[in-house]
VOTI-735722 format. One record per residue (C-alpha): x negated, y, z. Coordinates in steps of 0.25 Angstrom, whole numbers, plus 2048, in hexadecimal, padded with zeros to 3 digits. Layout:
! VOTI-735722
+-----+-----+-----+
:   u :   v :   w :
+-----+-----+-----+
:   X :   Y :   Z :
...
+-----+-----+-----+
END
This chain:
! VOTI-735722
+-----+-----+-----+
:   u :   v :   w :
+-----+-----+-----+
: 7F0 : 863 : 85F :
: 7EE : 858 : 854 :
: 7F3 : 85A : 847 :
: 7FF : 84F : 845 :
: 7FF : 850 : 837 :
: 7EF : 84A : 835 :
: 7EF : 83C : 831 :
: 7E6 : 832 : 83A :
: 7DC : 82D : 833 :
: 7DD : 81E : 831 :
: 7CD : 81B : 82D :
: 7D1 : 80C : 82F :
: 7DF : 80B : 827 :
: 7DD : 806 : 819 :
: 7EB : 80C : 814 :
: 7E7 : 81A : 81A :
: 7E9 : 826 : 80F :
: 7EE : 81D : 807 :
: 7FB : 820 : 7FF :
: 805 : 816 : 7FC :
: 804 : 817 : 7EC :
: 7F6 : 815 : 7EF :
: 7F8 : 807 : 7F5 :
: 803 : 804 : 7EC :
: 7F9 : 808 : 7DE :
: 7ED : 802 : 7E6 :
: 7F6 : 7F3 : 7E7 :
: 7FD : 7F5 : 7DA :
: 7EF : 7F8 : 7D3 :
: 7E9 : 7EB : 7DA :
: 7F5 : 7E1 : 7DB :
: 7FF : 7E7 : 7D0 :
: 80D : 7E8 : 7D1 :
: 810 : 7DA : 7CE :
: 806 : 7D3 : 7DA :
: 80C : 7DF : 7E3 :
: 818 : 7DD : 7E1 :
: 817 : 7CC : 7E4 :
: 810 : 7D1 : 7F2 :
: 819 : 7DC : 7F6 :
: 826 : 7D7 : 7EF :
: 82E : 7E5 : 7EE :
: 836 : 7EB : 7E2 :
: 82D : 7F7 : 7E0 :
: 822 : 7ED : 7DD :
: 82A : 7E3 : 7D7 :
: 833 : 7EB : 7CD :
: 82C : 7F6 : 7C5 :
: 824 : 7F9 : 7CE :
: 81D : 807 : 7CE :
: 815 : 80E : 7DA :
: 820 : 817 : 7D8 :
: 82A : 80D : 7DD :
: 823 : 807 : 7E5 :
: 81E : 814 : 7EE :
: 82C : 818 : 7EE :
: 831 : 80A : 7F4 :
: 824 : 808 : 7FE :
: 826 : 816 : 804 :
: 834 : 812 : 809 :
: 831 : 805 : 80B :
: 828 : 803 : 818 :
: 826 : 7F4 : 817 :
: 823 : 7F3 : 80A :
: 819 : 7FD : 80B :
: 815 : 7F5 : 817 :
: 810 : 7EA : 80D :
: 80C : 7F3 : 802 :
: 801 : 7F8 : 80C :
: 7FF : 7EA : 812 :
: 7FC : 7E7 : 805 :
: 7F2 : 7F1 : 802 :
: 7EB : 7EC : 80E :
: 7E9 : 7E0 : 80B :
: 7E4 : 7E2 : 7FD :
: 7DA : 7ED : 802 :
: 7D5 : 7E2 : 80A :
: 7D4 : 7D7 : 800 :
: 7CE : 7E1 : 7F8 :
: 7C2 : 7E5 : 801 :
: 7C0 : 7D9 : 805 :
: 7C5 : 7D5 : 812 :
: 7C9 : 7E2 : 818 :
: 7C3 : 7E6 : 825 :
: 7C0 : 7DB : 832 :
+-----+-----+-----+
END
């Protein structure tokens, strides 16, 4: 019997093992708060914002995490040059 509890492994998923504070301090170390906050206009990135906010309202907050990660995505791309095709 198969243990349930194993994660699959997910070679070809960019975001995989990645936490969520990771993205967020990944972004926030390459965009800023600022430039975040004018592409994903939420309060946790528009007033004070702090990972710790911010990781508090994206963990309750499904379609905003959504474009966090979207986000994220896109910049890994951008950054390496194309992404996969």
């Amino acid at each position: 019997m198969p243990d349930q509890t194993t994660p699959t492994p997910q070679p070809k998923n960019p975001l995989h093992g990645l936490t969520l504070q990771t993205l967020i301090e990944d972004l926030v170390s390459y965009y800023g708060w600022e430039e975040m906050a004018a592409r994903i206009p939420v309060r946790c990135f528009t007033h004070e914002p702090s990972i710790k906010s911010s990781l508090a309202f994206l963990r309750k907050t499904p379609w905003a995490r959504e474009q966090v990660e979207a986000l994220y995505l896109f910049t890994l791309r951008a950054t390496r040059g194309g992404g996969e095709g």
